[in-house]
PyMOL CGO cylinders between C-alpha atoms (Angstrom):
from pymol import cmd
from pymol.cgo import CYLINDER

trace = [
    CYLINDER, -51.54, 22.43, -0.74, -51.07, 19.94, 2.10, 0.3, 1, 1, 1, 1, 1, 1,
    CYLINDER, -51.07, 19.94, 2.10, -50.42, 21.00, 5.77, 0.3, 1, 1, 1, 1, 1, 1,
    CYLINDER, -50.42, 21.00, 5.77, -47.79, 19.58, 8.08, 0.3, 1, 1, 1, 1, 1, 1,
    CYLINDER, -47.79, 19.58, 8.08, -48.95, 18.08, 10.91, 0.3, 1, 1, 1, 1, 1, 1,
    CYLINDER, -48.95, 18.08, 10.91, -47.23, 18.54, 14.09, 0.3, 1, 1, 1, 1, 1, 1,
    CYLINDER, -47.23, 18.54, 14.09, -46.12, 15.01, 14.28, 0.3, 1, 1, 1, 1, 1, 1,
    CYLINDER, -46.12, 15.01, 14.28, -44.89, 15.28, 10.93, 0.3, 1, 1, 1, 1, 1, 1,
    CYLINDER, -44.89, 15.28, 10.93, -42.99, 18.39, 12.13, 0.3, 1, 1, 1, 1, 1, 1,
    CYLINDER, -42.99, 18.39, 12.13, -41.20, 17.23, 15.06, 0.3, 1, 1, 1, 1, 1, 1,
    CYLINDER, -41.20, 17.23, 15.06, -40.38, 14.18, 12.40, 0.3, 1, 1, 1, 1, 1, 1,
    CYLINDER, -40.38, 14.18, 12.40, -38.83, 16.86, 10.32, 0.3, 1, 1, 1, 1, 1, 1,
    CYLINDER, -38.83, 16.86, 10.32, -37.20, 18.39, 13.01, 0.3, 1, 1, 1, 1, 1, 1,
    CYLINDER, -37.20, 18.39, 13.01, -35.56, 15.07, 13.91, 0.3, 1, 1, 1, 1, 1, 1,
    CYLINDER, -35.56, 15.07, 13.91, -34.50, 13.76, 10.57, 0.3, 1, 1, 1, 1, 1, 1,
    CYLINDER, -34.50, 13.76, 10.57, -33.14, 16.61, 9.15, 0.3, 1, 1, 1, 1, 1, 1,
    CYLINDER, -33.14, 16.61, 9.15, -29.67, 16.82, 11.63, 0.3, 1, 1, 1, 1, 1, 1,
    CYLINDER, -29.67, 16.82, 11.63, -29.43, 13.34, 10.80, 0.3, 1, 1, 1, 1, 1, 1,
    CYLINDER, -29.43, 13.34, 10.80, -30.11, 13.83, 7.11, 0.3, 1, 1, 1, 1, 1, 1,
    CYLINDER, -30.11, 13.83, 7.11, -27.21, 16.82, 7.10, 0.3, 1, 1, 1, 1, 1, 1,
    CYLINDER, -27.21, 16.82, 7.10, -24.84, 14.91, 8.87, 0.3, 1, 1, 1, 1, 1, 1,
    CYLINDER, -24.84, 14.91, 8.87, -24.85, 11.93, 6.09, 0.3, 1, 1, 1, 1, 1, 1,
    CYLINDER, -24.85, 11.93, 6.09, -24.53, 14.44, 3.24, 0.3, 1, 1, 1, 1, 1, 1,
    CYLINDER, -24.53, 14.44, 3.24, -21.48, 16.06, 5.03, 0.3, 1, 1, 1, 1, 1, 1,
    CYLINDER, -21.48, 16.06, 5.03, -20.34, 12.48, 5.66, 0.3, 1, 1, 1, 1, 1, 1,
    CYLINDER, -20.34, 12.48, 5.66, -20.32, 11.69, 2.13, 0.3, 1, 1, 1, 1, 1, 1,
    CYLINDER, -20.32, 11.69, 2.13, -19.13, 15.07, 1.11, 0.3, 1, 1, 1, 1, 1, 1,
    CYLINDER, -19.13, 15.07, 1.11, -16.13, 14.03, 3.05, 0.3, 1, 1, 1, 1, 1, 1,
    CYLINDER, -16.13, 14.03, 3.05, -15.56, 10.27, 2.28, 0.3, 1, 1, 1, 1, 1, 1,
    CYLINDER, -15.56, 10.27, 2.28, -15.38, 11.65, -1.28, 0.3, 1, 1, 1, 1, 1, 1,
    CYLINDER, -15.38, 11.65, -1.28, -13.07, 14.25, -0.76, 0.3, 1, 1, 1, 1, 1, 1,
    CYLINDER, -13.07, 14.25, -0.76, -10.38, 11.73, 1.09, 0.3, 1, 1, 1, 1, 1, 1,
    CYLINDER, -10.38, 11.73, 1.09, -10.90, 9.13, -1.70, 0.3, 1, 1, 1, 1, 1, 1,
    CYLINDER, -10.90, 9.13, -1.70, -10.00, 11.70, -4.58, 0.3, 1, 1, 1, 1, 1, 1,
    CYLINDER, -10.00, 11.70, -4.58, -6.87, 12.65, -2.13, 0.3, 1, 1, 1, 1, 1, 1,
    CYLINDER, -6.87, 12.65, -2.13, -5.90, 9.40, -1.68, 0.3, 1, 1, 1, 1, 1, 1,
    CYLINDER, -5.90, 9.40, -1.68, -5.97, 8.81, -5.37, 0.3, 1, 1, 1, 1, 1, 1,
    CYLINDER, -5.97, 8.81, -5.37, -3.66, 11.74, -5.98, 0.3, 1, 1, 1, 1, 1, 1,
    CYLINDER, -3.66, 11.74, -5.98, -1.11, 10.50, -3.00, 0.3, 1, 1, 1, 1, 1, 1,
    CYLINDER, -1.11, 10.50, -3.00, -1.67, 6.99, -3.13, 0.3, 1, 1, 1, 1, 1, 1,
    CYLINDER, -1.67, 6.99, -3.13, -1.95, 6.24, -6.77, 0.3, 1, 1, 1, 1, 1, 1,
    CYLINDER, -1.95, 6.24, -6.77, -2.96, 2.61, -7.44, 0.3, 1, 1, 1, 1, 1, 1,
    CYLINDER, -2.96, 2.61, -7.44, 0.05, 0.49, -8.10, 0.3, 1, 1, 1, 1, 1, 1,
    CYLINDER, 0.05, 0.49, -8.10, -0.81, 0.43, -11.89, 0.3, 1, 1, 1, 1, 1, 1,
    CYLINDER, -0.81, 0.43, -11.89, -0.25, 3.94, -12.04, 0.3, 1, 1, 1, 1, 1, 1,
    CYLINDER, -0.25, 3.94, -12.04, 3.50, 3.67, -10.65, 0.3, 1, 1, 1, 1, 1, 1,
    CYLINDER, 3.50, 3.67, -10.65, 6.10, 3.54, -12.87, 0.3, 1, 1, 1, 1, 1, 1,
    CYLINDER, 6.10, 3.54, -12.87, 8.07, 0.00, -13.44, 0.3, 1, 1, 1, 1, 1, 1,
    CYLINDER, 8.07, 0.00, -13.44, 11.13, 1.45, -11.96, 0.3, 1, 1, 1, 1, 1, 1,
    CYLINDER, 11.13, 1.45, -11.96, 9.86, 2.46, -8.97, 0.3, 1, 1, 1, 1, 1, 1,
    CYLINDER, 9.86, 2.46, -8.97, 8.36, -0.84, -7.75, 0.3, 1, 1, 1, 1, 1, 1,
    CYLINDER, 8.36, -0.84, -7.75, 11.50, -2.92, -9.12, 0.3, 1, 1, 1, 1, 1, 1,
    CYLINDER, 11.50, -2.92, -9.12, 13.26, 0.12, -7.27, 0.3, 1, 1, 1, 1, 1, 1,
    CYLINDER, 13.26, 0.12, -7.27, 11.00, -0.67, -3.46, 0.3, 1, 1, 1, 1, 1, 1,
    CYLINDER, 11.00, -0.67, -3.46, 11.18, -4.44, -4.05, 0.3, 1, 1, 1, 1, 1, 1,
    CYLINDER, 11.18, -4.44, -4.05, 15.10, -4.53, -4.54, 0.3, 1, 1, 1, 1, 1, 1,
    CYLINDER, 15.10, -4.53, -4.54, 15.03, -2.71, -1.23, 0.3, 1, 1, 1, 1, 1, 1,
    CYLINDER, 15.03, -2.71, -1.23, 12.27, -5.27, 0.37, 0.3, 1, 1, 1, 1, 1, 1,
    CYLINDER, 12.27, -5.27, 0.37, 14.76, -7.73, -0.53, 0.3, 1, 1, 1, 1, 1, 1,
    CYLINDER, 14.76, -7.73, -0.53, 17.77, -6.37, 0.60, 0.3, 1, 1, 1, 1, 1, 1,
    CYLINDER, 17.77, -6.37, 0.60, 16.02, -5.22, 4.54, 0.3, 1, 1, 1, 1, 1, 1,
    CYLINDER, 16.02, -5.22, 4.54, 15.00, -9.14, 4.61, 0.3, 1, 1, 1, 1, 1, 1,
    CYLINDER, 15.00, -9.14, 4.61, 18.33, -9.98, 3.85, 0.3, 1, 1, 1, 1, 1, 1,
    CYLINDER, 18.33, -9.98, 3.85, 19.67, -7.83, 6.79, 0.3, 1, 1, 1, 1, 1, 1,
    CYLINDER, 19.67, -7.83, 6.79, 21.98, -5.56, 4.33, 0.3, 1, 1, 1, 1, 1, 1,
    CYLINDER, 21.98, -5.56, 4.33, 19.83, -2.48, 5.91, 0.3, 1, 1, 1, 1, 1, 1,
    CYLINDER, 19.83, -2.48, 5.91, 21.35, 0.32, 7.78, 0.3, 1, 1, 1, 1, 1, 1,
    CYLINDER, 21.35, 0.32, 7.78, 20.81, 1.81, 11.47, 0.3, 1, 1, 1, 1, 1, 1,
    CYLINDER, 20.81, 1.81, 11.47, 21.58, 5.21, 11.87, 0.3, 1, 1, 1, 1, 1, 1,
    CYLINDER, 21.58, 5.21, 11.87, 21.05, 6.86, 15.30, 0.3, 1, 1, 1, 1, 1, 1,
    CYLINDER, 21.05, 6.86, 15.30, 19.16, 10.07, 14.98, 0.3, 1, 1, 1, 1, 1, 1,
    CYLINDER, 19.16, 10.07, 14.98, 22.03, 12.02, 14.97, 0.3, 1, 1, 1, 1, 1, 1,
    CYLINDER, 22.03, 12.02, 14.97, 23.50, 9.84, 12.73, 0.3, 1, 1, 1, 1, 1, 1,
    CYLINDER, 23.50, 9.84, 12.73, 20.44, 9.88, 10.12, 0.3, 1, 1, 1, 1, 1, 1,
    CYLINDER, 20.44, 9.88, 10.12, 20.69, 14.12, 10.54, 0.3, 1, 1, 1, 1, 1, 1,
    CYLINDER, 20.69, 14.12, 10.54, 24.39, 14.56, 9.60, 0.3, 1, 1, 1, 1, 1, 1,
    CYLINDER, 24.39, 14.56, 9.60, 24.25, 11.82, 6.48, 0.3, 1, 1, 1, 1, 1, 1,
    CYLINDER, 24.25, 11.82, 6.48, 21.20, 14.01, 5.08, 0.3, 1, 1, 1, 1, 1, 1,
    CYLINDER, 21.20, 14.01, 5.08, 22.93, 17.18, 5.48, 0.3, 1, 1, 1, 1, 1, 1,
    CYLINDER, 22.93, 17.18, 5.48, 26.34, 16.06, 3.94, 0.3, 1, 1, 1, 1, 1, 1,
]
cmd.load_cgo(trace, "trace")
């Protein structure tokens, strides 16, 4: 059985904060990826309709047909 020298010890000491926090970074990183995934699908994953469906719109905002509504507006036209 080897012993642990203090050196070593106070190495241990040190490192292993360091070594926790980069496991609960990656924990983490891995987590949000899987989320984004399920929120964010890739665009291959969208149905055709959808993206004809945004880039219509695209066209029409560049085209200045897009509406302003004032808040108050925006608030009644979603409630009627």
């Amino acid at each position: 059985m080897t012993q642990i020298t203090i050196n070593e010890e106070q190495f241990i000491e040190r490192i292993t904060p360091k070594i926790e926090e980069k496991i609960k970074y990656d924990v983490v990183q891995s987590i949000i990826s899987v989320l984004e995934e399920q929120f964010y699908p890739p665009e291959e994953r969208i149905r055709e309709e959808v993206i004809i469906d945004i880039e219509e719109t695209e066209k029409e905002i560049t085209e200045g047909k897009s509406k302003v509504y004032s808040y108050e507006e925006f608030r009644k036209h979603l409630t009627d």
